[in-house]
C-alpha positions as CSV (number, residue, x, y, z in Angstrom):
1,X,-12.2,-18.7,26.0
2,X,-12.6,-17.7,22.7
3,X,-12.4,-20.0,19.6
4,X,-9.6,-19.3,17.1
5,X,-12.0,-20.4,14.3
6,X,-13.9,-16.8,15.1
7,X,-10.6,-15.1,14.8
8,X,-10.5,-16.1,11.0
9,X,-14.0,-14.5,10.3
10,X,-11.8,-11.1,9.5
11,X,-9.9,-12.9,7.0
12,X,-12.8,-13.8,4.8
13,X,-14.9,-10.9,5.1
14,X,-11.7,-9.0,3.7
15,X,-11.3,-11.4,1.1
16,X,-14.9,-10.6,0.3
17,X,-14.1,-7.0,0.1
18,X,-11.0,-7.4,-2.0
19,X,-12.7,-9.5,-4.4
20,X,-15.7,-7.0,-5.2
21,X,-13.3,-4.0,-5.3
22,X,-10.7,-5.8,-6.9
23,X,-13.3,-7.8,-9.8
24,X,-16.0,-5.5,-10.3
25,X,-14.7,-1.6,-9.3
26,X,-11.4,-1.6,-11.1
27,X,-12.3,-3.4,-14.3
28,X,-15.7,-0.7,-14.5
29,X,-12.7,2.3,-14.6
30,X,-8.8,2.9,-15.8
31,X,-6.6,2.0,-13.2
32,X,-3.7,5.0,-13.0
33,X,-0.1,4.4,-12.9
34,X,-0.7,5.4,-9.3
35,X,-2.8,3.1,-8.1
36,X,-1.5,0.3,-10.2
37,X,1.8,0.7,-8.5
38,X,0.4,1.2,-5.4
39,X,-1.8,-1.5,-4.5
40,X,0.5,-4.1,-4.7
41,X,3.0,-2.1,-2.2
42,X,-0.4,-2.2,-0.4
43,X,-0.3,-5.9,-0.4
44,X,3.3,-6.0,0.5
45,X,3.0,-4.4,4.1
46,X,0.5,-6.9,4.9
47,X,3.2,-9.8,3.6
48,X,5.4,-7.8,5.9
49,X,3.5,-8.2,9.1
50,X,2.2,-11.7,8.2
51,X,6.1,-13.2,7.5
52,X,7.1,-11.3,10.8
53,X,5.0,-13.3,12.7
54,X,5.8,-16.4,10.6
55,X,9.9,-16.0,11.2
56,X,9.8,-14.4,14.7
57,X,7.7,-15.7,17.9
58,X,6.0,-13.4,20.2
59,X,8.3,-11.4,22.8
60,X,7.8,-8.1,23.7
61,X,10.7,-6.7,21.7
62,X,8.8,-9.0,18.5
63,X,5.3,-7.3,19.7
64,X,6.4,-3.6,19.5
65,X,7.6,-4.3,15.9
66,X,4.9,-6.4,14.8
67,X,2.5,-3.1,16.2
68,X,4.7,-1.0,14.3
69,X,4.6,-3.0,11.2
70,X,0.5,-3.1,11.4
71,X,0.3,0.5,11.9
72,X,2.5,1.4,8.7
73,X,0.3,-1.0,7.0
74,X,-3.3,0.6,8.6
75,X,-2.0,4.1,7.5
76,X,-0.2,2.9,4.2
77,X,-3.5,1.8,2.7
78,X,-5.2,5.1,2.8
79,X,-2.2,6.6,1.3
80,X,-4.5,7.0,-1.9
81,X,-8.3,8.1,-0.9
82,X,-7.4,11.7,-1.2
83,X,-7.2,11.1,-5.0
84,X,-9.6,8.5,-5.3
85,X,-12.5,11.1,-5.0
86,X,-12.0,12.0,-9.0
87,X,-11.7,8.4,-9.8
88,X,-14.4,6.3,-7.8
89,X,-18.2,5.8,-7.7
90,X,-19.5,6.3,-4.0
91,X,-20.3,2.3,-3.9
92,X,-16.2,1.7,-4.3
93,X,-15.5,4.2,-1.8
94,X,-17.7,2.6,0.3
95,X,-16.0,-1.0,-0.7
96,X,-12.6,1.1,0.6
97,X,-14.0,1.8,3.7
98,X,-15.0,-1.4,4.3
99,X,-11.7,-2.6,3.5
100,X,-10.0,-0.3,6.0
101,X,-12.2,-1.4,8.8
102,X,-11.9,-5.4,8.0
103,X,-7.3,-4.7,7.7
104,X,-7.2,-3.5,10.6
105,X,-9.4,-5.9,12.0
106,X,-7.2,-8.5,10.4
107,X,-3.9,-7.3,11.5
108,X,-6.1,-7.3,15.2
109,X,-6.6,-11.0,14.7
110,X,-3.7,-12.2,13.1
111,X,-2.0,-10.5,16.4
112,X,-4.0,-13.0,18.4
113,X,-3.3,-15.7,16.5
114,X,0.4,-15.1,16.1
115,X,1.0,-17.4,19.4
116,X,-0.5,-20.5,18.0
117,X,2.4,-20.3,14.7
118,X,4.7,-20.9,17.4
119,X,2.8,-23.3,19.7
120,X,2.8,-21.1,22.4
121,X,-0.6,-21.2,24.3
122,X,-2.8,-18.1,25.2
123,X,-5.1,-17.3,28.2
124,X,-7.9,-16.3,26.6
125,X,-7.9,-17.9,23.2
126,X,-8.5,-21.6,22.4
127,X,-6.2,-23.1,19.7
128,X,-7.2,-25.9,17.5
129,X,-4.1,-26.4,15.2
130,X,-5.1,-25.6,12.2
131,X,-3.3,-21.5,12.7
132,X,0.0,-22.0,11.3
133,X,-1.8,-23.8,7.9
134,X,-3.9,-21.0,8.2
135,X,-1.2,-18.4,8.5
136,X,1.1,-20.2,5.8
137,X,-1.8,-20.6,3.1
138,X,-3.2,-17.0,3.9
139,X,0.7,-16.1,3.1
140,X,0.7,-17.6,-0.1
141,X,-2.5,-15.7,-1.2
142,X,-1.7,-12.8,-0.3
143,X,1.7,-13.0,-2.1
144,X,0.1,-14.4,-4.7
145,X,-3.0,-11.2,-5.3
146,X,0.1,-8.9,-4.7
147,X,2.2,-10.7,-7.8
148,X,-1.4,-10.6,-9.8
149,X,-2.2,-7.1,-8.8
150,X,1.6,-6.1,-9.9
151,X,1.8,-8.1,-13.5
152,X,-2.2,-7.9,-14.3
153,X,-2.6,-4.3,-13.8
154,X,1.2,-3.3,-15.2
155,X,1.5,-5.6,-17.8
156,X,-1.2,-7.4,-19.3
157,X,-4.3,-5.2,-18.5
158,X,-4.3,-2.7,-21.4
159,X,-7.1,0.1,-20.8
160,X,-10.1,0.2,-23.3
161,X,-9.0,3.4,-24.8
162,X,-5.4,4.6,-24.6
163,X,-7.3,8.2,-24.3
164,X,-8.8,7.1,-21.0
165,X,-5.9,6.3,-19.5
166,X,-4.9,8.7,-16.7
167,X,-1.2,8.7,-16.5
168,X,-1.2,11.3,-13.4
C-alpha cells in the first residue's frame, strides 16, 4: 500500500513552483492585462476540481466529472504559452513547464485522495486522517493566491513605467 503522506509531495513541489514563478518571474517583467486576468481564472479551475471533491463523494457519475473538471483545468493553464514566448525569459518558461507537469500531477493525486474526504477506504492507498485537513487548508490557499493574484496584480501592483505596460 501506498502512504497518503507521499501523495502530498505534488502539492508542495507545486507550491514551490508557484512561488518562484509567482515572486521572482512576474515582479522581474509587466504583467499584461491578459495574464493578470488570466491567472486567477487559472487558479479558479483548480478551486473547481478541489470543492467538487470537497461537496460530492466518489461514484462513478462524481468520477467522470471530476476527470472532466481536471482536464479543463490541465488544458486551461496553457491557454497562454503561445504568447508568453514575447514576454518570458527561458528560465520562466521553464518554471511553466514545471508547473504543468506538477498540476497535473496534483489533480492525479488529489484524485486518489478524494476517498479519504469522505472516509471511504481505498485498496491500494493507506489513509492516515489527516486528507480532509489537508484538502480543506489546501482549499483555503488556493482561494486565497487566486483572490491575491486577482487584487495584487489588478489593483494594487502599478507597473514601473506606465510605457512598459503592455495592454494587448
Amino acid at each position: 500500500m501506498i502512504s497518503s503522506r507521499l501523495l502530498v509531495a505534488p502539492f508542495i513541489l507545486q507550491v514551490l513552483c508557484m512561488s518562484v514563478d509567482e515572486l521572482y518571474y512576474h515582479h522581474r517583467r509587466t504583467l499584461p492585462r491578459w495574464e493578470r486576468l488570466g491567472h486567477p481564472l487559472d487558479t479558479l479551475t483548480v478551486v473547481a476540481c478541489f470543492g467538487w471533491m470537497l461537496m460530492v463523494p466518489p461514484s462513478s457519475q462524481a468520477i467522470s466529472i471530476y476527470l472532466g473538471l481536471a482536464l479543463f483545468s490541465c488544458l486551461f493553464v496553457t491557454k497562454d504559452e503561445w504568447v508568453h514566448f514575447k514576454y518570458c525569459s527561458p528560465g520562466e518558461h521553464w518554471m511553466h513547464a514545471l508547473q504543468f507537469v506538477f498540476h497535473t500531477l496534483v489533480l492525479l493525486c488529489a484524485g486518489m485522495l478524494w476517498p479519504a474526504i469522505h472516509h471511504q477506504p481505498s485498496l491500494f492507498i493507506a489513509y492516515e486522517g489527516f486528507e480532509r485537513r489537508f484538502f480543506l487548508g489546501n482549499l483555503a490557499l488556493t482561494i486565497a493566491f487566486g483572490l491575491y493574484q486577482f487584487f495584487y496584480w489588478n489593483f494594487l501592483w502599478r507597473p514601473a513605467s506606465a510605457s512598459k505596460e503592455v495592454t494587448k
